[in-house]
C-alpha positions in Angstrom: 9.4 6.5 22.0 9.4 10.0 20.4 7.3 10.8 17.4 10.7 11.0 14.9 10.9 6.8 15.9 7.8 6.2 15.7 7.5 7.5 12.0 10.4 5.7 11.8 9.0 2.5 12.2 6.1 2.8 10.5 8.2 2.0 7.7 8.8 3.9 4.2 11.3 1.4 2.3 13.3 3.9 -0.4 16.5 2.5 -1.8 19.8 3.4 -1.1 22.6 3.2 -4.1 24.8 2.4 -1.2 24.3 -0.9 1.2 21.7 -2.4 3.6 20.6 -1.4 6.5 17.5 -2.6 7.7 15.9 -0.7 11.1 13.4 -2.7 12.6 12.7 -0.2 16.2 15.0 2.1 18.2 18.5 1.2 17.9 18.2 -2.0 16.3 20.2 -3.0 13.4 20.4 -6.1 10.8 23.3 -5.8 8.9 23.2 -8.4 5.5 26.8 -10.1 5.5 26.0 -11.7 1.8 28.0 -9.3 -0.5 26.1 -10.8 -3.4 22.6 -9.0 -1.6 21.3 -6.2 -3.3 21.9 -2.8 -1.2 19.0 -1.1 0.0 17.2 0.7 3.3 13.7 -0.6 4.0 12.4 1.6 6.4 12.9 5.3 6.9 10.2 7.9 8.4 7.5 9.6 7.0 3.7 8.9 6.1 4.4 10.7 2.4 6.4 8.9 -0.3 6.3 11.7 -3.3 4.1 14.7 -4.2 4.6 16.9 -0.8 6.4 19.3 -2.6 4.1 22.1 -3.1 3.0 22.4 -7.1 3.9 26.2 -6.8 7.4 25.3 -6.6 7.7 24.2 -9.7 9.2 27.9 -10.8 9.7 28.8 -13.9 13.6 27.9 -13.4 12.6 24.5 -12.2 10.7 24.1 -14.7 13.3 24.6 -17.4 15.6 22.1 -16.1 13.2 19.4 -15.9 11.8 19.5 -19.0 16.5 19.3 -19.8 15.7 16.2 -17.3 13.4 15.3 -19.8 14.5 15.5 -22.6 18.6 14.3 -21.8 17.3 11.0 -20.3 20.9 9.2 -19.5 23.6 10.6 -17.4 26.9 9.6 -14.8 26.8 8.6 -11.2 30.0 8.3 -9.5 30.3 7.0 -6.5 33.6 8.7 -5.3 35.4 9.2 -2.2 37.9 7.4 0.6 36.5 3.9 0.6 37.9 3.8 -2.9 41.3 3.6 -1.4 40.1 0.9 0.3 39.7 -1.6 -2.7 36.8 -3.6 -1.1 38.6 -4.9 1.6 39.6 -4.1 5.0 42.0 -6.2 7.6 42.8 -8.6 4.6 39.5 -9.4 4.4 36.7 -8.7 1.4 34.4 -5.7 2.6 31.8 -3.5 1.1 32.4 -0.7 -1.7 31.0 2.9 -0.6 29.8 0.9 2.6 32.6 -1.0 3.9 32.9 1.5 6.7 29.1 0.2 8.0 29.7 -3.5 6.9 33.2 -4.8 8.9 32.2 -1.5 11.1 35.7 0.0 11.2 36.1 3.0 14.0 36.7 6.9 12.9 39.8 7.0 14.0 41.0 3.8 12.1 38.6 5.1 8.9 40.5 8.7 9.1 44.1 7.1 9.2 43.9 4.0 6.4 40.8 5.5 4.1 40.0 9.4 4.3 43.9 10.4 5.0 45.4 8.6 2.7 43.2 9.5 0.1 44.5 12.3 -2.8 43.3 11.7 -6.3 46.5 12.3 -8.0 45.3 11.8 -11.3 42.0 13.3 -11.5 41.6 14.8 -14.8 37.9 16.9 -15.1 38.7 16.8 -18.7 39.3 13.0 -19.2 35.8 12.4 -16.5 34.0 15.3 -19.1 35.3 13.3 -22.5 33.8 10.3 -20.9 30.7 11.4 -20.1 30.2 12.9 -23.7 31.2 9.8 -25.4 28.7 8.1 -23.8 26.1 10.3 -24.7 25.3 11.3 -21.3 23.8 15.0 -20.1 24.4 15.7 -17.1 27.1 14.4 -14.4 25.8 13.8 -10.5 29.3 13.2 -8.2 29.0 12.4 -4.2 30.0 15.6 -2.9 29.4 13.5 0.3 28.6 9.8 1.0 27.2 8.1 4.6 31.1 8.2 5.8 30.7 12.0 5.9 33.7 12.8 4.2 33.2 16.1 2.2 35.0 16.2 -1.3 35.5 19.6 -1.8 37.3 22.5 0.5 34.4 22.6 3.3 34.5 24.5 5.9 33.7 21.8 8.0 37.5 20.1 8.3 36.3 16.2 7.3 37.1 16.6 4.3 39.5 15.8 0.7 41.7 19.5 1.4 41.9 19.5 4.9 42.0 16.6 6.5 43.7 14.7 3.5 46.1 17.5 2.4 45.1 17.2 -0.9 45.3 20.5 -2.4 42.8 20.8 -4.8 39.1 21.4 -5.5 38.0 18.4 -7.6 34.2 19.9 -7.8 35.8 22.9 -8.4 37.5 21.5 -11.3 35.0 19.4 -12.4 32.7 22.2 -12.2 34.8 24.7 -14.6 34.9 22.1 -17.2 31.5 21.3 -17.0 30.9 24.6 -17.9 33.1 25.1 -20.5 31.7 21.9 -21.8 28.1 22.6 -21.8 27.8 19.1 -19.1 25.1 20.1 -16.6 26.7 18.8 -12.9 24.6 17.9 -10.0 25.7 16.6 -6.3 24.9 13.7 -4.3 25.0 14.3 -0.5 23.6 12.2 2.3 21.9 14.7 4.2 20.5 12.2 7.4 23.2 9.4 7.6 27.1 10.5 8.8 29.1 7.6 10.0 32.1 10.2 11.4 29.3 12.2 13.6 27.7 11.1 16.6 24.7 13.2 15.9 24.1 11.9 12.2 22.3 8.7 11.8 23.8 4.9 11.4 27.1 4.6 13.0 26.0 2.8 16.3 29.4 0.7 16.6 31.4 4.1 17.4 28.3 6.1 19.0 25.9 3.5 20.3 22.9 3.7 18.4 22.0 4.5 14.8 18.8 7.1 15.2 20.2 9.6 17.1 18.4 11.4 20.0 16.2 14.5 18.2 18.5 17.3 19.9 21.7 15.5 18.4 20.7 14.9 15.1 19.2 18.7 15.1 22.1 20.0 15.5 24.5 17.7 12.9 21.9 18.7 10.5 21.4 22.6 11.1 25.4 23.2 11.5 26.9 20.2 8.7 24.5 19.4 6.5 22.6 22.3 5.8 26.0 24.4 5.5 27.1 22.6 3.1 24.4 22.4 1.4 24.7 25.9 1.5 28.4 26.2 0.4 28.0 23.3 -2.3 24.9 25.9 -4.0 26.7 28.9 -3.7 30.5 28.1 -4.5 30.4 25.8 -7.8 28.6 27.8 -10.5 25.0 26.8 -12.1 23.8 23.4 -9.9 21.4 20.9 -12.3 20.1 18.6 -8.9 21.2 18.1 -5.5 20.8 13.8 -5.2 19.8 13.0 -1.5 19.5 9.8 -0.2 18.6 7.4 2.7 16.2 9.6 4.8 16.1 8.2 8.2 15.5 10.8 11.2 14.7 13.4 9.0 11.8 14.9 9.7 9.2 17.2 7.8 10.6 20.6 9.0 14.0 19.8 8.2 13.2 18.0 4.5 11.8 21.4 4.0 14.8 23.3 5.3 17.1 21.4 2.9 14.7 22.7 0.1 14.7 26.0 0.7 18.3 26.0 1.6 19.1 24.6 -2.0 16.4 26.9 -3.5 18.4 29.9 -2.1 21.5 29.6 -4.0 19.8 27.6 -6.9 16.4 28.7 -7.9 16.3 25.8 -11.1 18.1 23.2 -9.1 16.1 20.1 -9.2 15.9 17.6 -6.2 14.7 14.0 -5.9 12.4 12.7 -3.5 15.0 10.5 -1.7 15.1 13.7 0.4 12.6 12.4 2.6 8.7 12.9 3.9 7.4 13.5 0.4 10.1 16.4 -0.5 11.4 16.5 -4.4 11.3 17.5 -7.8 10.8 14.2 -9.3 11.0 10.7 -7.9 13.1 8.1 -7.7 13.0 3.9 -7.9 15.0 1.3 -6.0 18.7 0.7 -7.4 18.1 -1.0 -11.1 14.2 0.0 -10.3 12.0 -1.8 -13.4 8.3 -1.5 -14.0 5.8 -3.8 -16.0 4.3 -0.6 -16.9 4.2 3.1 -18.5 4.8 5.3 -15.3 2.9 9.0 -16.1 1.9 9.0 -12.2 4.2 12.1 -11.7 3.3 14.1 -14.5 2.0 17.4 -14.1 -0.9 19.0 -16.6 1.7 21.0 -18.3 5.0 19.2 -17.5 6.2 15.8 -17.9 8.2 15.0 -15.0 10.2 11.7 -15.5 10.9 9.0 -12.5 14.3 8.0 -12.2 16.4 5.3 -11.2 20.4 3.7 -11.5 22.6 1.2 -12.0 26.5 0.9 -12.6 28.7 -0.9 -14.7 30.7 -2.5 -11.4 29.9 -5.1 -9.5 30.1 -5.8 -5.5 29.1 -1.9 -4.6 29.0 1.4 -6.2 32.2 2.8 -5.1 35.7 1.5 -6.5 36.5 -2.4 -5.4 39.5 -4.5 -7.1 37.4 -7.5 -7.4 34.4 -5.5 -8.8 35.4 -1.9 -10.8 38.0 -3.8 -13.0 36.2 -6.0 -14.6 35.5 -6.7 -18.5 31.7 -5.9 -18.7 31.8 -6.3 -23.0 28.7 -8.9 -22.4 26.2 -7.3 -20.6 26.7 -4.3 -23.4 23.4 -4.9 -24.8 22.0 -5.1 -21.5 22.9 -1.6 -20.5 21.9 -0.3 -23.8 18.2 -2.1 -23.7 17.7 -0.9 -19.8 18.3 2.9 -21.5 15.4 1.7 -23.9 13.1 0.2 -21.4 13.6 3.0 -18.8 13.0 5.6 -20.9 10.2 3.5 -23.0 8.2 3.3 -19.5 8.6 7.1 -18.9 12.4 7.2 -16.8 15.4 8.9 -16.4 18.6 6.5 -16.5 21.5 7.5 -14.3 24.4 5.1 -14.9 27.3 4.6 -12.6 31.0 4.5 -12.4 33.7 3.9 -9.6 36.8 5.7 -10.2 40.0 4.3 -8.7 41.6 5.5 -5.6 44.1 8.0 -7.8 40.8 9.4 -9.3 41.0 7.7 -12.8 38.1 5.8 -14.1 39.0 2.1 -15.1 39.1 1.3 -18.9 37.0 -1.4 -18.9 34.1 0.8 -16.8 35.1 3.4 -19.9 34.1 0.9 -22.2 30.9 -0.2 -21.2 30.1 3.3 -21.3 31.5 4.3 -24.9 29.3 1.1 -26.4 26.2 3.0 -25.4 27.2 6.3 -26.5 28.5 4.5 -29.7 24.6 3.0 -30.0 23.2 6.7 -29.2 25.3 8.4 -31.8 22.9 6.4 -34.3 19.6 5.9 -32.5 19.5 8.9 -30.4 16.4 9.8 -32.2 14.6 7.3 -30.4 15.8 8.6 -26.7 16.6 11.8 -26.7 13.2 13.9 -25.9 11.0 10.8 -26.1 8.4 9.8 -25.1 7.3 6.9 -23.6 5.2 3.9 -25.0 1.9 4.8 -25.9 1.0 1.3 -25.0 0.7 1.3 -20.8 1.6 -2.2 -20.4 4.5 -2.8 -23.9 5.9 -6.1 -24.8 9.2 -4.9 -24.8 11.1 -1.6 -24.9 9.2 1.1 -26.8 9.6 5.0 -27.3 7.4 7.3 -29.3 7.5 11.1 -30.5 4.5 12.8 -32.6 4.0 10.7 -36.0 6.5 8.0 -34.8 6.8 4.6 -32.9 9.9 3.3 -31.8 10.5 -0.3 -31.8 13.8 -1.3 -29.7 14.6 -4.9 -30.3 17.0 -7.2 -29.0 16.5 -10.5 -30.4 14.2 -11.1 -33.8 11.7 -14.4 -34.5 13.0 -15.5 -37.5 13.3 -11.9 -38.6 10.1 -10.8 -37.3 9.1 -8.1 -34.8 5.3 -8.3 -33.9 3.2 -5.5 -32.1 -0.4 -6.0 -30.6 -2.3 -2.9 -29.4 -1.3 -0.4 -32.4 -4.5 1.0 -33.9 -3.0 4.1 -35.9 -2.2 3.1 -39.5 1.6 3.1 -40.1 2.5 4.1 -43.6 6.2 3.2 -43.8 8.7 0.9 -41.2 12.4 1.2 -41.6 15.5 1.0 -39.5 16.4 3.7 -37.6 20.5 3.1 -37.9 19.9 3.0 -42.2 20.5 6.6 -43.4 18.7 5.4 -46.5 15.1 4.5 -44.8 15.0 1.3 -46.8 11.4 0.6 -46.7 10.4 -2.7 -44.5 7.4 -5.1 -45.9 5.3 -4.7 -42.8 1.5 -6.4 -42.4 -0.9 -4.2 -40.4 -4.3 -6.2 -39.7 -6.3 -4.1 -36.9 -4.4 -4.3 -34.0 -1.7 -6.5 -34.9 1.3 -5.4 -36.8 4.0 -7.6 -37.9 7.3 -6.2 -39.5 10.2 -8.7 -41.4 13.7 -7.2 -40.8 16.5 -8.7 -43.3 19.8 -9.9 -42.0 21.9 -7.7 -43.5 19.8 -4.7 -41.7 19.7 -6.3 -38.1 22.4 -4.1 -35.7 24.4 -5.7 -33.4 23.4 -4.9 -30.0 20.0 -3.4 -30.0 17.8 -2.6 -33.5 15.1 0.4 -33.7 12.4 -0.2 -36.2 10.8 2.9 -36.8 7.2 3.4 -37.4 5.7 6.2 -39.3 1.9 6.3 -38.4 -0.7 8.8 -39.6 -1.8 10.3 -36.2 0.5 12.4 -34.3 -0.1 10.5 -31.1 -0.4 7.2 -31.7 -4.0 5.6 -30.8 -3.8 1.9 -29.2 -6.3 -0.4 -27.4 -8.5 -0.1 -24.8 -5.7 -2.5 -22.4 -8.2 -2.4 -19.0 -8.2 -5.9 -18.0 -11.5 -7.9 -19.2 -13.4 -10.4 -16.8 -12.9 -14.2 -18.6 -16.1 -15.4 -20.4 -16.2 -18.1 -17.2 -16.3 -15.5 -14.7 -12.9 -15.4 -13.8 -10.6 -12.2 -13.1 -7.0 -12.6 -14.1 -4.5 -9.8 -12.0 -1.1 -10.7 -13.1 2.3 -8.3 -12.0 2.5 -7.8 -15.7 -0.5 -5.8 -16.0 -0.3 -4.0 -12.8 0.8 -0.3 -12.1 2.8 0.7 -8.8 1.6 3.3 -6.4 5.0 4.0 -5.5 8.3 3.6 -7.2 10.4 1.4 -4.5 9.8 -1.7 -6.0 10.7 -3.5 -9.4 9.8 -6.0 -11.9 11.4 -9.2 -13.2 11.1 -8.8 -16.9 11.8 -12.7 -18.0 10.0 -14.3 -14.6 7.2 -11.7 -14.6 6.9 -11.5 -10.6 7.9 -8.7 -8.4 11.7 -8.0 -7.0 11.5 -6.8 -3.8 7.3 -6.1 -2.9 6.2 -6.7 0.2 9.0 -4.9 2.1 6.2 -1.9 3.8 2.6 -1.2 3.4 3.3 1.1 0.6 3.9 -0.8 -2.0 0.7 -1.0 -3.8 -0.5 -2.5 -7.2 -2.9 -1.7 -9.2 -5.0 -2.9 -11.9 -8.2 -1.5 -13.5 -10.5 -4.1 -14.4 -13.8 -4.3 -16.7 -16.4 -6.4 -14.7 -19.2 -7.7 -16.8 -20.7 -10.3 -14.3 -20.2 -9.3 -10.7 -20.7 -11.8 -7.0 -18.4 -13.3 -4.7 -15.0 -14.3 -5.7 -12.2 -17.1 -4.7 -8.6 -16.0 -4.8 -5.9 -18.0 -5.9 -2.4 -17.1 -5.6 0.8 -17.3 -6.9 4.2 -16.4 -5.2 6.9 -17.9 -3.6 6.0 -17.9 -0.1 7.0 -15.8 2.9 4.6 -17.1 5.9 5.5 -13.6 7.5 3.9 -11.5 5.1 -0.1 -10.3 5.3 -1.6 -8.4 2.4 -4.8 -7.0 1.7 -6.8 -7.1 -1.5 -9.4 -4.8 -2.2 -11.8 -3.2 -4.6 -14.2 0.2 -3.5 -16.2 -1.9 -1.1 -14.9 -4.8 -0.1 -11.2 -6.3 1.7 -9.4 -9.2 1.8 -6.6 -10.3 3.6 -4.3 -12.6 1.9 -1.1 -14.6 3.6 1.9 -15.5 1.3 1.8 -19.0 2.9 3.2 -21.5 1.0 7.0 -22.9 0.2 9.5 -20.3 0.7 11.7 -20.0 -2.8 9.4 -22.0 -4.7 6.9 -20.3 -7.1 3.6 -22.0 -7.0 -0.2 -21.2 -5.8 -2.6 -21.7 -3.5 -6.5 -20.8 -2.3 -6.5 -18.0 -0.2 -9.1 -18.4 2.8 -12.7 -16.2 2.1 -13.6 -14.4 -1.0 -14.2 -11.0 -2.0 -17.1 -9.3 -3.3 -17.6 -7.1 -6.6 -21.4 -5.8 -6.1 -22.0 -4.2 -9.5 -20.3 -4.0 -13.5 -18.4 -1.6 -14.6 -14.4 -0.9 -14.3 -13.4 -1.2 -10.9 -10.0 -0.7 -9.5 -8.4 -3.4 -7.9 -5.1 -3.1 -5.3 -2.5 -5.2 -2.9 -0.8 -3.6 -0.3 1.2 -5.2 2.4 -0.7 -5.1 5.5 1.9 -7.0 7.6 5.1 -6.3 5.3 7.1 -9.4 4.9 9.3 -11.3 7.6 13.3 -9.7 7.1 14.4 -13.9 6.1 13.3 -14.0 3.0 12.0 -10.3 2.1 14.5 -10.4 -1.0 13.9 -13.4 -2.3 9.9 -13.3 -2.1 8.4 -13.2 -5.4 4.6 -12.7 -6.3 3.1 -13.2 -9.7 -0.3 -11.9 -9.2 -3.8 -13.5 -8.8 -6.9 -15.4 -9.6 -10.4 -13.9 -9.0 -12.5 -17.1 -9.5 -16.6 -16.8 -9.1 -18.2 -18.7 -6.6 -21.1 -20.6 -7.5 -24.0 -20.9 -5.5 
């Protein structure tokens, strides 16, 4: 086994926008049939999830454009290419989106006759993709340039792609990239750099080419003479570049993560790229697809930059890229949805890039069009609260908050009998109004300490998602102490809610409280600082939803304990864990899970922990 597969197994789990594809050792595959599954890769190589990219490359033109990152916030994915001709379905049968090339494993040849060459976007208009993107209130615009099925959308000079091999003759990024300018739209590029389905030497297609990791020499060469030239023609041909989106890293190894850098820092000095590079490579980082947190996420920030995580989600369902049953669909209730996940992400210190699947003839659906105008038509009035934001000066908020100096920004989407309550404030407000009344009506508001409680009439209540709008003395507001205090009985109480991540690929459950998705590889930590009055030996109670497969560790600075999610698989409930663990002194300690033996591939996706109990033995 060569060192590439042997990082490979040691298992980095980063999301993919784009399917599931689980690796378990050399040439091994599980493909998920259940089209309802979330998409996702749970093992790729490297020991380094973020933060290998060196501090000095953070130039002066990188720089600028992530503090634009910054302060933008929202912008358009689309997913984009010949599986959109496809409709979701492939020998009469329901497939994949983006993937259905990997999912009902359809050859090259019979991809290149029914998808790629019969695929010319007729009616792509870069003005109509541009007026969409502005009405939504959306930045910046990131289009696959190329997906996993290798297909280049653009006049490469490798002859996969939408003007050679199609006969399509024109330059949609071209296009796209003209208006953009003209516009004032910053455009960036997804590419999958590591998986190619149409190359023996790039990674995933083993039903064609008879494996998916690809012997070193093989994948060398895909990557030197495709992927890094076009890189290389994608920087150099299509103006100003905002980011370069990689994704899925699987044989990729340090040498050539660093190649890709310096091949996009060559044509594009303030380009910025995200960590799903690979091996610790990026500009900023980046969650699993519809990635949530239970907490305020600073972990990236420099000492004189605030780099934001990021993550995505799309207004289709069934898959990312165009589907009949899935693009076309009348979204108008989950409106409020997509406008409170822009509050929440960007209230715990994100980036929200939200997604689109145009149709085959290269028009975006109306019904994707109008989930997008009812956020822009929500940001044309509370902007204010996104736009250069910052996040909640409370680490672990109640619901979606933002802040900038002298302000606190409330998001609400449902009131208690016209009330919205705050614990944790400690700066005095002096005056609460709505942020979508021009006249700042003045809301009765009762401040006692730390809690604050503000009544919000009928007639002032918006319709999808109300900002209430504090004004507070200090220019930063001042909050709690929110470390976690030791019970009066002795007890320690770690719940998900209060915990932090040590890595972005995982995410929350907001109503449930319990983690989506943890367990999956042994770096998926969570933390939680703790106040320890009375220290001694400790029982540990837990509460999940079983998986027998999976073996944790819990630990403190001196002492481990390894935990097993035994119990009934699906069903929340707890359960003594064997042993305790010792704290030997007071004071705040810092207290962490990480998957020691990461969870059995059955029921990784349904196994959901809620945290623990620390309870004191006595002697």
């Amino acid at each position: 086994m060569n060192k590439n597969i042997k990082g490979f197994k040691r298992g980095l789990m980063v999301a993919s926008a784009l399917g599931v594809l689980c690796i378990g050792c050399k040439n091994e595959t599980s493909i998920a049939t259940d089209n309802a599954a979330i998409d996702y890769v749970t093992e790729t190589v490297g020991d380094v999830d973020f933060g290998k990219t060196k501090m000095s490359d953070y130039t002066p033109e990188i720089r600028e454009n992530m503090k634009a990152l910054y302060h933008d916030k929202f912008g358009l994915f689309v997913h984009f290419g010949p599986y959109a001709q496809l409709g979701g379905e492939w020998q009469g049968e329901p497939g994949a989106a983006e993937w259905i090339m990997r999912r009902s494993f359809i050859p090259v040849a019979e991809y290149e006759k029914e998808a790629a060459g019969k695929f010319k976007p007729e009616k792509f208009n870069a003005k109509e993709w541009v007026d969409i993107a502005e009405n939504a209130g959306m930045k910046f615009i990131v289009l696959t340039a190329k997906h996993h099925d290798g297909f280049a959308m653009y006049k490469s000079k490798h002859p996969y792609n939408l003007f050679d091999f199609s006969g399509f003759n024109r330059d949609i990024l071209r296009e796209l990239a003209e208006e953009c300018k003209k516009r004032g739209m910053k455009l960036g590029f997804y590419y999958s750099q590591d998986q190619d389905w149409h190359e023996k030497g790039g990674a995933g297609n083993d039903w064609d080419f008879g494996s998916v990791i690809k012997p070193e020499a093989e994948f060398d060469a895909y990557f030197r003479e495709k992927a890094v030239m076009q890189i290389k023609e994608l920087t150099s041909e299509y103006g100003d570049i905002f980011m370069v989106w990689f994704d899925t890293p699987f044989q990729i190894t340090d040498e050539q993560s660093q190649m890709m850098m310096d091949a996009v820092k060559e044509n594009q000095p303030g380009a910025l790229v995200n960590a799903r590079l690979g091996n610790g490579y990026g500009h900023f980082d980046v969650s699993i697809d519809n990635g949530t947190t239970p907490s305020v996420s600073k972990a990236t920030w420099l000492s004189d930059l605030k780099v934001p995580w990021q993550t995505h989600e799309s207004v289709t369902k069934n898959g990312w890229g165009y589907t009949k049953r899935g693009a076309e669909l009348d979204r108008s209730e989950d409106y409020s949805d997509f406008i409170y996940s822009l509050c929440r992400i960007i209230g715990n210190g994100g980036v929200y890039l939200l997604n689109v699947g145009p149709r085959p003839d290269g028009t975006i659906p109306e019904t994707q069009v109008n989930s997008l105008t009812a956020i822009g038509d929500w940001l044309k009035v509370n902007g204010e609260a996104i736009y250069g934001a910052d996040p909640s000066p409370l680490k672990f908020p109640p619901y979606a908050i933002t802040s900038k100096p002298g302000k606190v920004y409330l998001h609400v989407q449902d009131f208690d009998k016209n009330q919205v309550a705050l614990d944790g404030l400690l700066s005095k407000v002096t005056k609460a109004y709505i942020l979508a009344d021009t006249s700042k009506q003045a809301l009765v508001f009762n401040q006692e300490k730390a809690h604050l409680s503000v009544t919000v009439p009928n007639d002032l209540v918006q319709p999808r998602v109300t900002v209430v709008v504090l004004e507070i003395e200090d220019e930063q507001a001042k909050v709690i102490d929110e470390t976690i205090q030791q019970k009066t009985d002795g007890s320690i109480h770690l719940p998900v809610s209060k915990c932090e991540f040590s890595i972005r690929r995982i995410s929350y459950d907001y109503d449930k409280k319990v983690t989506h998705r943890w367990g999956e590889n042994t770096k998926q930590g969570l933390i939680w600082t703790v106040n320890v009055k009375q220290p001694g030996s400790f029982k540990v109670i837990s509460e999940d939803s079983g998986n027998d497969g999976l073996i944790y560790n819990l630990s403190n600075s001196k002492d481990t304990l390894m935990l097993n999610a035994k119990g009934t698989i699906g069903k929340l409930t707890k359960k003594e864990q064997e042993g305790h663990i010792t704290i030997d002194e007071p004071g705040v300690h810092k207290f962490t899970v990480y998957p020691k033996v990461p969870a059995s591939k059955a029921t990784k996706g349904s196994y959901k922990f809620k945290g623990l109990e620390l309870i004191p033995v006595k002697n």
